[in-house]
C-alpha positions in Angstrom: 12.2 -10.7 -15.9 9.3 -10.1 -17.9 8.0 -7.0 -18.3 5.2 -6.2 -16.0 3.4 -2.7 -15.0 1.5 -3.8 -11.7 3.8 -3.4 -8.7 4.3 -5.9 -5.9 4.6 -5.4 -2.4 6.1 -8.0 -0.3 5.8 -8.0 3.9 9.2 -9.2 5.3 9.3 -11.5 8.4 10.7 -14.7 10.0 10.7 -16.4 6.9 12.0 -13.8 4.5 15.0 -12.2 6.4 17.6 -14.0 4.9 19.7 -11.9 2.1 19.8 -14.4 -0.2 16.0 -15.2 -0.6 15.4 -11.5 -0.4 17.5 -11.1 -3.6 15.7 -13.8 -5.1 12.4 -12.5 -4.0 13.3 -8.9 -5.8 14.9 -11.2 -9.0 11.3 -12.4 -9.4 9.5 -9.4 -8.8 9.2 -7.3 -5.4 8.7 -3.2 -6.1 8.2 -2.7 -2.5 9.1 -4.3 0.3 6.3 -3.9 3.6 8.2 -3.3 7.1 5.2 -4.4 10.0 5.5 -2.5 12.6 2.7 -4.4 14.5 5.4 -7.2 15.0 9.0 -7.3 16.2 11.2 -4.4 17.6 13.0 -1.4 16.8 16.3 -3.3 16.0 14.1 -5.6 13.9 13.5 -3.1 11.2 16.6 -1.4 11.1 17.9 -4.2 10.5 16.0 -5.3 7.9 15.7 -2.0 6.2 19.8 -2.2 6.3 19.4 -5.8 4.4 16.5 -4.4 2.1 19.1 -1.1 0.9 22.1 -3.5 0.4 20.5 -6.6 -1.3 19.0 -3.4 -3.5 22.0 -2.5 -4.9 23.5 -6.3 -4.8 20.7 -6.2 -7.7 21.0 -2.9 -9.4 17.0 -2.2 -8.7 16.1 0.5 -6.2 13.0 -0.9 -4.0 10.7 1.1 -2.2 10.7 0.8 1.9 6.9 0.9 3.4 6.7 1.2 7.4 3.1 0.1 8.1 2.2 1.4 11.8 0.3 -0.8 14.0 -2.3 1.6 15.0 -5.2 1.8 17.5 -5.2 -2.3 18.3 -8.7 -2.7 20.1 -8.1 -5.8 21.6 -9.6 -8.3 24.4 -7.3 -9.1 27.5 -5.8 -12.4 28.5 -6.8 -15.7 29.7 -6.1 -17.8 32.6 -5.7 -20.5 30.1 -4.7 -18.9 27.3 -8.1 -19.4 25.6 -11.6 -20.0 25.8 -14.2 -21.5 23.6 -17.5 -19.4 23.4 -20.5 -21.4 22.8 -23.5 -20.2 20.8 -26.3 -18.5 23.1 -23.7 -18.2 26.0 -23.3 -14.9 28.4 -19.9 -13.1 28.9 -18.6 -10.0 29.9 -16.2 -7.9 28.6 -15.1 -5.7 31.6 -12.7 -3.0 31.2 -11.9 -2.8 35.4 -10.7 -6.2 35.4 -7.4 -6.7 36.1 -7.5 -10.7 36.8 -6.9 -13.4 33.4 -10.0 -14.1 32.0 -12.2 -17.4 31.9 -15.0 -18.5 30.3 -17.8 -16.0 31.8 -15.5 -12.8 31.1 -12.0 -11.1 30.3 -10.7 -8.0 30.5 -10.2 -5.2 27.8 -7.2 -3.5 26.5 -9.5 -0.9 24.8 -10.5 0.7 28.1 -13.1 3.0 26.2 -15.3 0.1 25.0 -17.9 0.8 27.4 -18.8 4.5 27.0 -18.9 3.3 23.0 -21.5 0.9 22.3 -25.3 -0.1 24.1 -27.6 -2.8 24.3 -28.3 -4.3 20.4 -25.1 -3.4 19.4 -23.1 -6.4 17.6 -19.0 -6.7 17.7 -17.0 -8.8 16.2 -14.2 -10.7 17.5 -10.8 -12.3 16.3 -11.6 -10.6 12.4 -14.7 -11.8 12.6 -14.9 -15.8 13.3 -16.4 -14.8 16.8 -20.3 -13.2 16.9 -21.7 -11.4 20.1 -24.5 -8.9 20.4 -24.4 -6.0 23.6 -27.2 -7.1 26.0 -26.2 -4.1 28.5 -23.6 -1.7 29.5 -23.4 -1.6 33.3 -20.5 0.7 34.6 -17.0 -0.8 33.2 -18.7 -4.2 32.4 -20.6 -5.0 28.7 -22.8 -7.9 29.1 -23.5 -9.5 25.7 -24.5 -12.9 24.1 -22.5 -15.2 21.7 -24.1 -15.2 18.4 -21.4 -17.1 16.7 -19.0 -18.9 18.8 -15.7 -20.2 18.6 -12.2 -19.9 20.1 -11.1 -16.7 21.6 -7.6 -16.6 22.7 -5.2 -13.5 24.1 -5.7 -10.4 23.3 -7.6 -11.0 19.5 -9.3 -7.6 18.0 -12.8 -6.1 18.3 -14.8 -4.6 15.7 -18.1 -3.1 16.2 -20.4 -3.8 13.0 -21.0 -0.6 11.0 -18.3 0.9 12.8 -17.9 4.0 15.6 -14.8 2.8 17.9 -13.0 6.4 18.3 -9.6 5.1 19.0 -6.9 7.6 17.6 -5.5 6.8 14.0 -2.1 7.3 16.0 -1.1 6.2 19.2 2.2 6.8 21.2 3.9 3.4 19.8 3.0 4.8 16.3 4.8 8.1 17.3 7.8 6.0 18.3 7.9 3.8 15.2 7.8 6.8 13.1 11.2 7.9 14.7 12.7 5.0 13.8 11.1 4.5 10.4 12.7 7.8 9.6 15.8 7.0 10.8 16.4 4.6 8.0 14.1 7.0 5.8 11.4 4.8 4.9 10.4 6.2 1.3 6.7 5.3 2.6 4.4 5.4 6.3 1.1 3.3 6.1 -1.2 4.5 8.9 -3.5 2.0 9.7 -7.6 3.0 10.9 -7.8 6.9 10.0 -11.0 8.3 10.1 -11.0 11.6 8.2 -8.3 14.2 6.9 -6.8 15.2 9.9 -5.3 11.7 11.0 -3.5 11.9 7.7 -2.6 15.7 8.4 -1.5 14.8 11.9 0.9 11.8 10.5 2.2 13.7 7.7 3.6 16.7 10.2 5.1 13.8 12.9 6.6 12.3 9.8 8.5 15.5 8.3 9.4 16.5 11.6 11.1 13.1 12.3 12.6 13.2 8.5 13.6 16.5 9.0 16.9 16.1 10.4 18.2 13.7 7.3 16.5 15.8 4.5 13.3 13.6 3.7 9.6 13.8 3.1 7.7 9.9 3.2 4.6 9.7 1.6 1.8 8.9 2.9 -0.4 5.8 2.8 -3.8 5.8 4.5 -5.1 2.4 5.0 -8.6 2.3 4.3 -10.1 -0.3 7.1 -12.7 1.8 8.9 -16.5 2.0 7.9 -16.2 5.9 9.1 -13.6 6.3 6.6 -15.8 5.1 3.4 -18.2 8.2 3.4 -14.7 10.7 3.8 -12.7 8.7 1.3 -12.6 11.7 -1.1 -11.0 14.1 1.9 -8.6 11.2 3.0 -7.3 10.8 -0.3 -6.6 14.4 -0.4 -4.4 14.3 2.6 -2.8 11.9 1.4 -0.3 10.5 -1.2 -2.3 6.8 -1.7 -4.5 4.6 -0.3 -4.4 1.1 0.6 -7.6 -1.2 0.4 -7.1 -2.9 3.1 -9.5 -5.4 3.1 -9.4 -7.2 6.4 -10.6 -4.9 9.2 -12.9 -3.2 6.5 -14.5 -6.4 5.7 -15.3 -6.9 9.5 -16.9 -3.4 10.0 -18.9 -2.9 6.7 -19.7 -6.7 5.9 -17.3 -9.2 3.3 -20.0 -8.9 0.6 -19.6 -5.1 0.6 -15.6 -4.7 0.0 -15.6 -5.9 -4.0 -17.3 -3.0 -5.0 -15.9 -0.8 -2.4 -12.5 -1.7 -3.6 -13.2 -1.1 -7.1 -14.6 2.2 -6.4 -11.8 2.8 -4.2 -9.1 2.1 -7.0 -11.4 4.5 -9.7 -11.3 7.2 -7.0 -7.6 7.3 -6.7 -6.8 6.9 -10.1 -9.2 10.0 -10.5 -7.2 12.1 -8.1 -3.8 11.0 -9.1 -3.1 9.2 -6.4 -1.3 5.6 -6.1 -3.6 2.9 -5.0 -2.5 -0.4 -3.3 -4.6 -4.1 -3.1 -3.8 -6.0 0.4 -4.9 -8.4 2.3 -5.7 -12.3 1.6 -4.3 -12.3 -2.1 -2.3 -15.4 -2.0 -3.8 -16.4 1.5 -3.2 -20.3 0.7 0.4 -20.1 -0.3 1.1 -19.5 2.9 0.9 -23.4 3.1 0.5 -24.1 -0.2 2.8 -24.1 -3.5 0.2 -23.1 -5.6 -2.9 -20.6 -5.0 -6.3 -21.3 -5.8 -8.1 -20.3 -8.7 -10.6 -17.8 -6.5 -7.1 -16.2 -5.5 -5.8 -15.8 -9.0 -8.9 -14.4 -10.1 -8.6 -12.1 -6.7 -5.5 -10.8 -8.2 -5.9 -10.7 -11.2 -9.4 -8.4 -10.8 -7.3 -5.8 -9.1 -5.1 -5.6 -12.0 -8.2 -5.1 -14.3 -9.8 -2.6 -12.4 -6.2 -0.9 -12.3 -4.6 -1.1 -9.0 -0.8 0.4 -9.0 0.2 -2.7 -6.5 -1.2 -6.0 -5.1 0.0 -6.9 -1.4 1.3 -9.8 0.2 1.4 -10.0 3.8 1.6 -13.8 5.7 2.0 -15.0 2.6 6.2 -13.8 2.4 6.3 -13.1 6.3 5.8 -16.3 7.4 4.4 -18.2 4.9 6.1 -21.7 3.7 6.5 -20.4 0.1 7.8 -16.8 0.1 9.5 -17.2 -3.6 7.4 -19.2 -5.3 4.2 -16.7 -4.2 6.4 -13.3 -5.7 6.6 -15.4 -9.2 2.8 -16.7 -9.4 1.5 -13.3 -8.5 3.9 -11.6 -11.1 3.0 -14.0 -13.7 -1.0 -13.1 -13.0 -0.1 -9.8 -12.9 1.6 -10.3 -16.4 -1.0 -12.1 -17.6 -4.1 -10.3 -17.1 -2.4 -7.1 -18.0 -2.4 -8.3 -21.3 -6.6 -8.4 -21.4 -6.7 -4.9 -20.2 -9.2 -2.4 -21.9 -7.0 0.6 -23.4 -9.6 3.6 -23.8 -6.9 7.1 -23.1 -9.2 8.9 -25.8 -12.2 8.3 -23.4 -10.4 9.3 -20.0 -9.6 12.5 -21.7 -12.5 13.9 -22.2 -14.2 16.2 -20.6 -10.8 17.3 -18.9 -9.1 20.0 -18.5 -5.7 20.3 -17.5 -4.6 23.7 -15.8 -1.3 23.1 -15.2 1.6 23.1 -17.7 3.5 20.4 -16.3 0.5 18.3 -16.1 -0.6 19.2 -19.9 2.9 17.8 -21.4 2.2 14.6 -19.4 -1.3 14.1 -21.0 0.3 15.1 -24.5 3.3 12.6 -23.9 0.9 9.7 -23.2 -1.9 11.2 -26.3 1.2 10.9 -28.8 2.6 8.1 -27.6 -0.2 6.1 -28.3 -0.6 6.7 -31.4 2.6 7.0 -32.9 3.0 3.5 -31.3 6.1 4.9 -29.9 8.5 2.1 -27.6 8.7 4.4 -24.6 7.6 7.3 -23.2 10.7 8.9 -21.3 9.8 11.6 -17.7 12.7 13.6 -16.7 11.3 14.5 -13.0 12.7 15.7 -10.1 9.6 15.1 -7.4 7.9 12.2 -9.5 5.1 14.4 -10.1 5.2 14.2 -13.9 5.5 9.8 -13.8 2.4 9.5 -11.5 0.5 12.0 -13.7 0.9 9.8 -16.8 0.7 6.2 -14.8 -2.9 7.3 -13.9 -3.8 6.4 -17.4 -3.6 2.8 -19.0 -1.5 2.4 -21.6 0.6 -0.3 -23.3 3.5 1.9 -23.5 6.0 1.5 -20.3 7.0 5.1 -18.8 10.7 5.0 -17.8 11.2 7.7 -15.1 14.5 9.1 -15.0 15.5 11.4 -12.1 19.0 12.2 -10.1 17.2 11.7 -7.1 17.1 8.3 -5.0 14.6 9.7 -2.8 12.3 10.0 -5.7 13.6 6.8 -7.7 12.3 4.6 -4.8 9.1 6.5 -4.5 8.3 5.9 -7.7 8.8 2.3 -7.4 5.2 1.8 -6.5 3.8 3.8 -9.7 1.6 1.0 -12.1 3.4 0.9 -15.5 6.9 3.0 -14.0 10.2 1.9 -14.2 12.1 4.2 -12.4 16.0 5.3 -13.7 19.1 7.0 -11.9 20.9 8.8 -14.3 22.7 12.2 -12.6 21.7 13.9 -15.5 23.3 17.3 -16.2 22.1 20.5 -15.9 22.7 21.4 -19.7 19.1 20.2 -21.4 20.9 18.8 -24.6 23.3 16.9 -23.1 20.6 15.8 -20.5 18.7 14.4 -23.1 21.5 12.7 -25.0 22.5 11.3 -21.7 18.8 9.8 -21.9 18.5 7.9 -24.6 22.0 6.5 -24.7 20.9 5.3 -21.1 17.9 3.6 -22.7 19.9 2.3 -25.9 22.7 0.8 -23.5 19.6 -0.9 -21.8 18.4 -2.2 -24.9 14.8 -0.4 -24.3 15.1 1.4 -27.4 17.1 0.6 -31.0 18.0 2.1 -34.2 14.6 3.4 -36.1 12.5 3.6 -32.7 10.6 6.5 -32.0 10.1 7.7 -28.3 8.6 10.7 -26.5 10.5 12.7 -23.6 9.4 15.4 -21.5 11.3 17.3 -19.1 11.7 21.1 -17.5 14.0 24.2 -18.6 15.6 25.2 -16.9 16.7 21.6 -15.7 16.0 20.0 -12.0 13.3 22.5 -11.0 10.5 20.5 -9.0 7.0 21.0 -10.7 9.0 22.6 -14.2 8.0 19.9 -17.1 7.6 22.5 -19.6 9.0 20.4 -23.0 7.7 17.5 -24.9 10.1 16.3 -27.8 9.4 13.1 -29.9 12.7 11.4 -31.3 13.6 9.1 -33.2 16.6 7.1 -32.7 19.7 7.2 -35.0 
């Protein structure tokens, strides 16, 4: 496989449950693979996390496990028929006391709070967005509004309100219920989808230890960025958290389409910035879920992301259900391949200015400073938490960073880093032998040869979280 430093994640579903394709899928690419927890049951992801560990090792690649939680799913009722089709300049209600099907003059609401949330002049957005209607009155439990832009509505589609405001909780009680189970199979990774500020991230970071507790784990912690509330907190909610995800969909609805390029590069700047992981979703490879090949908008989607320095691009549809799971993981790795090789190195430039405080944090900026310009093969991180990897993957640089750690746990986590290839190796606790263990690992892999020159950090004394202390350049014998 060629060697690439943008991860991919992949969403499994119907049409990518079957072992064999899975291992194909992961052959050709897959970093991460994306459980949905808006679809299918508990069993369902067990299951498939089960399938995900064992095709894994079938392959001798550890792949990161990502539970993405459903969240707050403001959502229109039923219909008599099943559907309706809204005509431009036609009334209808939205009424959160109806309990009979809808029809076309009005349907009931799952979000019961709708209501007491918007007023006349207000404009929401149906099914992401294909369906236009502006608030002519709130009258008790009933909105009254006007289609703007019509279309079909069928059961239970999403609302938006433009510019956002909806205060549905980032977490609801199915969310609290999934998180059990993700735990149970110790997703490495929980996406929450819609949170608003630091505390929704706070909130699913202590349900998620607590859950992990009793099997020894810690997740991290994705926050999906998809709310227009969340854009002016984004600093805070990257705090809170351990990445982001632009997630482009919902956002798009709430802030406008022609607004989420620049957000998303800003986004991907800002997490870079504050050494966090940043991941690229939604509508990458749309086509390919009927089509062999994307379209050229699609590659240039992708390969932007790669250029502005995104650590992963997503595919959702595209491997759940899509016709051409496979053949999407190999054309978004070879875009990703290609357009890495266009990228604009400048490390001199995002060092200055800096200042590191930590130790740990200083030998990782000297390991990628000398790396660079000794034109060295590798650039080796002993790390226990994964701490010293994402560090140096927050710079661009042409020389892959091979992360070797005794911990699983941190092996898959790492699997999502940009330019990380993460190694097992129990290494022992005697530092000499421990770096002899290194580089026969990487000679036996053929990464490195006689003559080569590398840099390796690590920590003495050995296997101490947050204890990078030593840089050593070597050359090999």
């Amino acid at each position: 496989m060629t060697r690439r430093a943008t991860k991919i994640v992949a969403t499994l579903g119907p049409a990518s449950s079957d072992p064999a394709l899975l291992e194909q899928m992961i052959r050709a690419g897959v970093n991460v693979v994306r459980l949905n927890f808006s679809h299918g049951k508990a069993q369902d992801h067990i299951d498939r996390a089960h399938m995900v560990r064992e095709v894994a090792q079938r392959v001798g690649r550890e792949i990161a496990i990502m539970a993405d939680l459903q969240g707050p799913k403001i959502r229109v009722g039923k219909f008599a028929d099943g559907k309706v089709m809204l005509e431009p300049g036609q009334k209808f209600v939205l009424d959160a006391a109806r309990t009979e099907l809808g029809d076309i003059d009005a349907v009931g609401l799952d979000y019961k709070a709708l209501p007491r949330e918007v007023k006349a002049g207000d404009v929401l957005l149906l099914n992401d967005g294909l369906i236009v209607i502006t608030v002519d009155a709130v009258k008790g439990e009933a909105v009254y509004t006007t289609v703007k832009l019509g279309g079909e509505l069928s059961n239970n589609k999403g609302i938006n309100k433009q510019g956002g405001g909806l205060t549905a909780p980032a977490l609801t009680a199915k969310d609290m219920d999934d998180i059990r189970t993700a735990m149970s199979f110790q997703a490495d990774y929980v996406a929450v989808s819609f949170p608003k500020n630091a505390t929704d991230m706070e909130m699913a970071r202590q349900l998620c230890n607590v859950a992990a507790a009793e099997y020894g784990h810690k997740p991290g912690l994705i926050a999906k960025i998809e709310r227009a509330e969340a854009i002016p907190r984004l600093e805070e909610i990257l705090r809170a958290s351990d990445g982001i995800m632009v997630a482009r969909g919902d956002l798009a609805v709430e802030v406008g389409n022609a607004a989420v390029p620049a957000l998303q590069k800003r986004m991907i700047k800002l997490a870079r910035e504050n050494d966090k992981f940043v991941i690229t979703a939604t509508q990458m490879m749309e086509s390919m879920i009927s089509n062999p090949v994307p379209t050229r908008a699609e590659v240039s989607d992708v390969a932007n992301a790669v250029l502005d320095g995104t650590d992963a691009v997503m595919l959702s549809a595209e491997t759940a259900s899509g016709k051409y799971p496979l053949e999407t993981v190999q054309e978004m790795a070879n875009i990703c391949h290609v357009a890495e090789g266009y990228e604009d190195f400048k490390l001199e430039a995002d060092f200055t200015g800096k200042t590191f405080k930590r130790i740990d944090q200083s030998i990782a900026m000297g390991a990628l400073f000398t790396a660079h310009h000794l034109g060295a093969k590798a650039i080796v991180a002993m790390t226990d938490s994964g701490s010293t990897a994402l560090w140096m993957s927050r710079h661009l640089i042409q020389v892959p960073i091979y992360a070797i750690t005794s911990k699983v746990a941190t092996q898959r986590k790492m699997a999502l880093y940009r330019n990380v290839r993460p190694l097992f190796i129990d290494t022992s606790a005697d530092r000499d032998t421990a770096l002899k263990e290194a580089e026969n690992h990487l000679k036996t892999r053929g990464i490195v040869q006689s003559g080569d020159v590398y840099a390796i950090t690590c920590g003495e004394p050995m296997g101490a979280p947050g204890g990078t202390n030593m840089l050593k350049i070597c050359q090999v014998s």
